[in-house]
Backbone bond lengths (Angstrom), bond angles and torsions (degrees), N, CA, C in turn:
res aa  C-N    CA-C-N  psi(-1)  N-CA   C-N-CA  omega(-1)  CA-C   N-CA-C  phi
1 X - - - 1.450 - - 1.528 109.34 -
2 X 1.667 123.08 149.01 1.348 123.89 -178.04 1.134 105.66 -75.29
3 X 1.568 107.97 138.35 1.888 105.50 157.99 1.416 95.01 -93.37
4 X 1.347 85.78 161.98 1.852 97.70 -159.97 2.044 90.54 -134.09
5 X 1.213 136.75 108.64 1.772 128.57 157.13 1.542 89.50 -82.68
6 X 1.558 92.85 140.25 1.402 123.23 155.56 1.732 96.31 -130.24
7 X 1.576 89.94 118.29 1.704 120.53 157.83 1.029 123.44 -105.86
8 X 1.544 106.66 114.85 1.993 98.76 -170.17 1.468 80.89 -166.49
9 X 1.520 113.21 132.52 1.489 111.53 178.50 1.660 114.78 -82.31
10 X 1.600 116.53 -12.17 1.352 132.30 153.86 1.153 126.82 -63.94
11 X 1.619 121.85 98.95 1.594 129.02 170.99 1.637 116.86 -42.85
12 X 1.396 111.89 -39.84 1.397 105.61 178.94 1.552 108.53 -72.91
13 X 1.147 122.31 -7.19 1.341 111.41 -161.27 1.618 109.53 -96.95
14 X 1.936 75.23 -51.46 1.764 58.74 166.79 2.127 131.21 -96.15
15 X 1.018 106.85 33.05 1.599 132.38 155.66 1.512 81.72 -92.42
16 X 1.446 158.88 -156.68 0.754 162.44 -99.19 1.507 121.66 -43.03
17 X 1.239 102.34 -19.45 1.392 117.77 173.87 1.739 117.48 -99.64
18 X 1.313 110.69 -1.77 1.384 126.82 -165.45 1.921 100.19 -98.87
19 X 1.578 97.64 -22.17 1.483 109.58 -156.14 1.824 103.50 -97.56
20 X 1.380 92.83 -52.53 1.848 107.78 -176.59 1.827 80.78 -48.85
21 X 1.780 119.36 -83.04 1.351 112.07 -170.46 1.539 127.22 -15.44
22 X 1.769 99.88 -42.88 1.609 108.12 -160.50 1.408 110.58 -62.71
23 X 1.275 106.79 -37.71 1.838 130.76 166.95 1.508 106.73 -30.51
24 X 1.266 116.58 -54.93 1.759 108.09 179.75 1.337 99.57 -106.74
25 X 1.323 128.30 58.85 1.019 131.18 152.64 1.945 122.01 70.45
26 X 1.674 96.31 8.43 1.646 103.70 -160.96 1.874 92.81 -104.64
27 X 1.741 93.19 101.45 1.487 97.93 -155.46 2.206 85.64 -111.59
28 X 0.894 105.68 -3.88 2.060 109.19 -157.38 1.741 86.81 -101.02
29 X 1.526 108.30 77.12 1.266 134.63 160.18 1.510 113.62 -101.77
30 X 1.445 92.23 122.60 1.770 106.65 147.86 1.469 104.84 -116.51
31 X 1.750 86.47 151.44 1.607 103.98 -159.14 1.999 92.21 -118.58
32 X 1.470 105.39 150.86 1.465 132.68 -171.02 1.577 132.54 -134.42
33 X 1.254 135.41 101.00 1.130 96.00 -154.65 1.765 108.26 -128.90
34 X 1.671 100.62 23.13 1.567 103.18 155.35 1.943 89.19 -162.81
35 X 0.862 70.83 176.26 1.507 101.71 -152.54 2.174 114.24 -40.30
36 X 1.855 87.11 -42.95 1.435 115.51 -162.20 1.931 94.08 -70.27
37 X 1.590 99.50 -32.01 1.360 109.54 -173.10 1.360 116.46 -64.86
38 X 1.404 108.43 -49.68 1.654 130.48 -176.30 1.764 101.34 -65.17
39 X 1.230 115.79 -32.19 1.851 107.36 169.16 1.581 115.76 -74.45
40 X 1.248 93.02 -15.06 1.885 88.14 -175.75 1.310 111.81 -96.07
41 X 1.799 118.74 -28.08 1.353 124.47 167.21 1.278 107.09 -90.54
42 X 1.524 128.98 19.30 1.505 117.54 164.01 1.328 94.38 -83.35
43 X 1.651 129.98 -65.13 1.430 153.50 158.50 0.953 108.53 -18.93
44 X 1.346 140.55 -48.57 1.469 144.12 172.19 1.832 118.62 -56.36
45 X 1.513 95.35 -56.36 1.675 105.15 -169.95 1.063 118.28 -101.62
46 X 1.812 117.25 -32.70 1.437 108.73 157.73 1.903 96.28 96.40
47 X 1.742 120.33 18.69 1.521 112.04 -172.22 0.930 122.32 -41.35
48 X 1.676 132.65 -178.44 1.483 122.52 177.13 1.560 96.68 -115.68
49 X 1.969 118.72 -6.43 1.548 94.38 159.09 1.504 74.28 -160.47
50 X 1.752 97.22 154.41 1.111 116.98 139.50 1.383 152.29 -121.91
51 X 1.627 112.40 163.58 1.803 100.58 -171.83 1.269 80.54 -116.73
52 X 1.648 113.36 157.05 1.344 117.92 -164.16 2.513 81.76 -166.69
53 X 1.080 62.62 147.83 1.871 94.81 -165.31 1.732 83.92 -89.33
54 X 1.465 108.10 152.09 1.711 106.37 160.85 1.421 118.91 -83.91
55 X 1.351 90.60 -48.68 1.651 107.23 -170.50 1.727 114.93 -94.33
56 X 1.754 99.44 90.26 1.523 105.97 175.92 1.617 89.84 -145.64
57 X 1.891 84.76 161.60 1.564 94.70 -174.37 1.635 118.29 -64.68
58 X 1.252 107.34 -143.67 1.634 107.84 178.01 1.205 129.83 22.39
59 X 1.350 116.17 -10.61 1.901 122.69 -167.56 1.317 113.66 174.32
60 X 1.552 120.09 93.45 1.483 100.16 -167.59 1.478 101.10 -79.58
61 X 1.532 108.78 177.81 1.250 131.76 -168.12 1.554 104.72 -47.36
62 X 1.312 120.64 -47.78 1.515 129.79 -166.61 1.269 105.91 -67.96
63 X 1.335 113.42 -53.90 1.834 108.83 -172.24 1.409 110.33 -76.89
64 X 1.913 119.85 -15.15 1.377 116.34 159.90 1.493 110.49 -47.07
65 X 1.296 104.05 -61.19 1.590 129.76 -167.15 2.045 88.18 -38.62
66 X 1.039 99.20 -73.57 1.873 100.52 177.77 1.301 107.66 -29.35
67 X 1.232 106.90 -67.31 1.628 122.60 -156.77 2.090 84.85 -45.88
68 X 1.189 83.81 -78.47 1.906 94.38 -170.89 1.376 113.42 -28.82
69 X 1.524 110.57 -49.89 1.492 108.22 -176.09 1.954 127.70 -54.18
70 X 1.246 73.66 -38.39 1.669 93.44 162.25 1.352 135.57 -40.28
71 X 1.870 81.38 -53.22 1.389 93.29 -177.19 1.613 116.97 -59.77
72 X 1.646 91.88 -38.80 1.822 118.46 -150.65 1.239 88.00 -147.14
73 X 1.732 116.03 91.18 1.421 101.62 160.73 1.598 124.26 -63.67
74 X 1.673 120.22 -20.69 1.297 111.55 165.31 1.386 118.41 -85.10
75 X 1.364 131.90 9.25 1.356 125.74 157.07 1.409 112.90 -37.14
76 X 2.075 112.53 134.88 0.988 135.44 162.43 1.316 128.96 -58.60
77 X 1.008 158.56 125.73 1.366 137.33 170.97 1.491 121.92 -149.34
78 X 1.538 112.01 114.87 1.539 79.58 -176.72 1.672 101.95 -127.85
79 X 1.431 94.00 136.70 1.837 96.68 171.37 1.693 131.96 -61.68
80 X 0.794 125.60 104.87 1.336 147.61 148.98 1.172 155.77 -75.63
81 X 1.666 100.79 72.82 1.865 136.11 -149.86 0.999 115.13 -131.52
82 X 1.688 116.42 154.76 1.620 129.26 174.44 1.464 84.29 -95.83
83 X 1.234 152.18 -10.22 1.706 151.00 -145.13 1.709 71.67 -103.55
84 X 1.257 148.86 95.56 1.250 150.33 176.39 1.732 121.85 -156.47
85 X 1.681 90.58 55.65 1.795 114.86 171.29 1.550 98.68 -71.07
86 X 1.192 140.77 139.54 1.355 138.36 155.19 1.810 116.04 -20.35
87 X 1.407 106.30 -60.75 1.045 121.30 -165.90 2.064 99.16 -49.06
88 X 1.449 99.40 -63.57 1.662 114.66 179.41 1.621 98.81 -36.47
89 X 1.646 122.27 -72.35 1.170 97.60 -164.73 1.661 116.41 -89.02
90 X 1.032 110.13 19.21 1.604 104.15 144.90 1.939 133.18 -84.41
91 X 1.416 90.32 -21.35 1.124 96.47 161.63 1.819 138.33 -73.55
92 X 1.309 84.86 -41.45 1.686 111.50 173.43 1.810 98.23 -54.98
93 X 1.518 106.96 -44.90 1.248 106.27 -158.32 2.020 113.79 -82.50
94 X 1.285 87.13 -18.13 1.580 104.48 177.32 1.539 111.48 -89.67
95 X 1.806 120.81 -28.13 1.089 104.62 170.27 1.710 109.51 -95.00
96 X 1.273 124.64 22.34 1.544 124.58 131.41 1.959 100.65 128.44
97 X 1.491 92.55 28.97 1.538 88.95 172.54 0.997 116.79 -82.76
98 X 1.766 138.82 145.26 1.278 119.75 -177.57 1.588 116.67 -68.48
99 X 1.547 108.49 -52.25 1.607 122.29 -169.59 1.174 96.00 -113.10
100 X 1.243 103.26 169.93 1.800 132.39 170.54 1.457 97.97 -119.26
101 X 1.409 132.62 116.99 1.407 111.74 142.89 1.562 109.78 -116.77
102 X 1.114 116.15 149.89 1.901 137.11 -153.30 1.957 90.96 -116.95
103 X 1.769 90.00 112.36 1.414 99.43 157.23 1.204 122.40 -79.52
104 X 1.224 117.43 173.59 1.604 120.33 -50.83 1.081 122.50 -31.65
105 X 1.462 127.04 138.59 1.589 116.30 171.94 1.658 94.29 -134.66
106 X 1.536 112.70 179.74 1.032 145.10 155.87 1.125 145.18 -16.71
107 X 1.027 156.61 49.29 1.672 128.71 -141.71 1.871 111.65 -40.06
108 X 1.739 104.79 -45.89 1.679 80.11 -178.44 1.297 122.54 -95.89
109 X 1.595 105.77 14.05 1.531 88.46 176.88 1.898 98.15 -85.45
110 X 1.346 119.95 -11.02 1.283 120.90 173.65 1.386 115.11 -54.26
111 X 1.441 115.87 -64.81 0.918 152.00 -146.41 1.837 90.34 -74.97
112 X 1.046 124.12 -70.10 1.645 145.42 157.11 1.800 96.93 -21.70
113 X 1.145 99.52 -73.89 1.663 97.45 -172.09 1.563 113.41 -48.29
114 X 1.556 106.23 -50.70 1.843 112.51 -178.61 1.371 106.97 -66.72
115 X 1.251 123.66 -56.51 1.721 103.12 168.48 1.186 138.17 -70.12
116 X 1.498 115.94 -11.39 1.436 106.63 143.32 1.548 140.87 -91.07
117 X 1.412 108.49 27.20 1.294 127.90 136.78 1.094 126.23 -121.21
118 X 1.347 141.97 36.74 1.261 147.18 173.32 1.929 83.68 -103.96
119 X 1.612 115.82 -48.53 1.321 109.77 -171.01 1.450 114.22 -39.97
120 X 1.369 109.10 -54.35 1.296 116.75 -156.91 1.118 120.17 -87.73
């Protein structure tokens, strides 16, 4: 079964993001809820992707994104933000995130994006 990190310094968010997953059955969540946290429970659990928020305290999303890559240059990761200027998610995507998804979103375009990187 996939482990799945959700980093989001918002409790509802990531419950809302805990729930759309639960739908296809992707229940093997660890939860994060700033940035510094989500590098130590990447290190800890070892997920097979993560969604990670930009804007959280202690560590924003981007220098997580570093931290992680480090760890795991093939670490998954995909950002999951209303902070979604062109410029941002080209950046996110150049410093080695796979996806962008732009809040508010969808449940299946969520859902769509994470299993088609869980495939690969």
């Amino acid at each position: 079964m996939s482990r799945i990190l959700i980093a989001d310094d918002a409790s509802f968010m990531r419950l809302m993001i805990c729930q759309i997953l639960a739908r296809k059955g992707l229940t093997n969540i660890v939860e994060a809820e700033n940035g510094r946290q989500a590098v130590e429970r990447f290190k800890t659990n070892k997920p097979d992707l993560t969604l990670m928020d930009i804007t959280m305290p202690e560590l924003d999303g981007l220098a997580a994104l570093a931290e992680i890559l480090e760890i795991d240059s093939l670490a998954k990761v995909i950002i999951c933000s209303a902070v979604a200027h062109e410029s941002m998610v080209l950046d996110a995507l150049k410093r080695g995130a796979v996806d962008f998804v732009v809040k508010p979103f969808r449940p299946d375009e969520l859902l769509r994006t994470v299993l088609q990187h869980l495939k690969n």
